[in-house]
N, C-alpha and C positions, 0 to 999 in steps of 0.2 A: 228098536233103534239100532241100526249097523252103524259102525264105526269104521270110519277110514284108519284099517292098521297100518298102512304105508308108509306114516307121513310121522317124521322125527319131530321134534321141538325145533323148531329151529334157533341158531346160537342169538340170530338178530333180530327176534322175536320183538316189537315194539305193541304195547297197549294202545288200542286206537278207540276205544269205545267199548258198550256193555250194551246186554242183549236189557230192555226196558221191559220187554212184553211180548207177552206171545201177540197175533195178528191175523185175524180169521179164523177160520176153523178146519184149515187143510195145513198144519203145522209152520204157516211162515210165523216169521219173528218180527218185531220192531226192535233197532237199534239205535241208540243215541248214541253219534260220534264226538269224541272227544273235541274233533275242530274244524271248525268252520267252514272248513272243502271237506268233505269227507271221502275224495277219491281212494284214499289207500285201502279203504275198505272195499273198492271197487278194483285194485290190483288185483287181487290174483283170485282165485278159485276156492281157496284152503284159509281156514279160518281157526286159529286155536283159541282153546279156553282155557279158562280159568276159574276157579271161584269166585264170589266176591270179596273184597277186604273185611278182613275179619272174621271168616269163617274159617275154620281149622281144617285141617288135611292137608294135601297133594293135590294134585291135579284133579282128583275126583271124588270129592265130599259125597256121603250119601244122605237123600234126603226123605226123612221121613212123611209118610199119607196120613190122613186123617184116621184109619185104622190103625197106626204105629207099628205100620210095617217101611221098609227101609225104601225107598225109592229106587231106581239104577243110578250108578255112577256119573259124575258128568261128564262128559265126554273128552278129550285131549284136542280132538279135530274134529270140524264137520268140511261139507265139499258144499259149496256155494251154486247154487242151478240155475237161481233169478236175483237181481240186488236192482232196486232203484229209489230213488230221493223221495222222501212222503213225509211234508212238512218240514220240520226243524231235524229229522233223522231222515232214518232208510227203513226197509222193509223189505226184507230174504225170505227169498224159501230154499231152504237145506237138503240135501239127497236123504239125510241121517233121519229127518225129522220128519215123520208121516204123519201127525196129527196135531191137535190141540195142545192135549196134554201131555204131548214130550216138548211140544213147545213151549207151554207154562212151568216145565220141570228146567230150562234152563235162566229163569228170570233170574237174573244179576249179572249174569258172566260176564268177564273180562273178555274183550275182543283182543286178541292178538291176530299180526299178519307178520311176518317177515318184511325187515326194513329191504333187503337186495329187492321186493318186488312194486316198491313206490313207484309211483312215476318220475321219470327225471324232471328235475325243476328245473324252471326256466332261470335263466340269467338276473343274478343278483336275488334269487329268491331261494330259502333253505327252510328244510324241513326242522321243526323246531328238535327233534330226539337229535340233530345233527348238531348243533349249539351248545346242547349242556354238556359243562363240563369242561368249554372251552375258555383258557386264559383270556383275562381281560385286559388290556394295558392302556395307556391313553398315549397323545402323541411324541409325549416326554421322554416313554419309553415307562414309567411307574405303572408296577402293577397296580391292578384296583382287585383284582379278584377272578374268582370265576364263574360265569354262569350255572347256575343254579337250578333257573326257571325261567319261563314267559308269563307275562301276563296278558289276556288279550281286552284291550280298549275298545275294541271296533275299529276303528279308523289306521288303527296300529297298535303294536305291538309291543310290551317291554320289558327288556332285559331286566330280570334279580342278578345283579352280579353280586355275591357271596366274598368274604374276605377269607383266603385261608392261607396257611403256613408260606407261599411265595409273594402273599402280596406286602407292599410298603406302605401301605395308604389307610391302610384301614384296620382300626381295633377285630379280634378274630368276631367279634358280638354282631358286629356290624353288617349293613347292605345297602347298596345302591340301589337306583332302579335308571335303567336308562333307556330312554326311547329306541327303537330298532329300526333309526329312519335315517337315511340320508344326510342329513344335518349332523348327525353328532356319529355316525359308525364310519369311519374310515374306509374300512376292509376289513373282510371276513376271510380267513386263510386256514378250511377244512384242515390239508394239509400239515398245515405247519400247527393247526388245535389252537390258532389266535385267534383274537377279535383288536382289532386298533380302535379308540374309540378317540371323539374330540370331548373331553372329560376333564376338568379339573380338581383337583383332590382335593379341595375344599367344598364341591359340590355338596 
């Protein structure tokens, strides 16, 4: 298995999904992406890993064979050759990865891509890693908190807005959940790291 030594971590590194399963027997992969479009996995070319949660190490755990000899490393980056939609996931074939069994040596990994290479969203729609994090307030101007999370419903989407040390509204224990629809989100201002919602603190 070559490695792409080129290719740095990138700073905007976002988790988009995890390799499920090797896929054939000429080293493609299946991946389950995180969410529901899974185009960013179709951004760019460069894909970094990770281990899975909970396995100890860096970047690249070693994994031992049924002989209890050490596996290779997992790899930091692979270069993406073929990616398309199959079923509820995807299914790649990798430059790095020439066979089966380097492909079943990366089952769990954490899919990382660079957020700079999403595709641009369309009007009034945001990528969820672009939300958390961001102040919540409602039209009063009263903090409610901050994003936290998404949850996804199917039909839509909704806000965990978290309470913490800026907000007036709400014990630090606490959370809302608000829908991420037209009706109750004001405006959403990257920029300025707000979200306006129509919310009342009694909610």
């Amino acid at each position: 298995m070559h490695i792409a030594a080129d290719a740095p971590w990138p700073q905007d590194a976002v988790e988009v999904g995890f390799v499920a399963d090797a896929w054939g027997i000429k080293g493609w992969v299946r991946v389950q992406p995180h969410a529901a479009d899974p185009q960013a996995l179709f951004s760019t070319r460069r894909w970094f890993l990770q281990p899975p949660d909970g396995v100890a190490g860096t970047a690249s755990p070693a994994r031992r064979g049924a002989a209890g000899s050490a596996a290779p490393a997992l790899p930091g980056c692979l270069r993406v050759a073929q990616a398309r939609e199959h079923g509820d996931g995807i299914v790649a074939q990798l430059h790095e990865v020439e066979d089966r069994t380097a492909a079943e040596a990366l089952k769990g990994a954490r899919v990382f891509v660079s957020r700079q290479s999403f595709p641009t969203a369309e009007p009034d729609e945001y990528y969820w890693v672009d939300l958390i994090g961001l102040a919540v307030v409602n039209r009063e101007g009263v903090a409610l908190g901050r994003v936290s999370g998404l949850i996804e419903t199917g039909p839509q989407s909704v806000l965990r807005v978290a309470a913490d040390a800026d907000a007036d509204a709400l014990p630090a224990a606490e959370e809302r959940l608000i829908p991420f629809v037209a009706a109750y989100v004001d405006a959403v201002d990257l920029a300025a790291r707000r979200i306006v919602v129509d919310w009342g603190t009694d909610y």
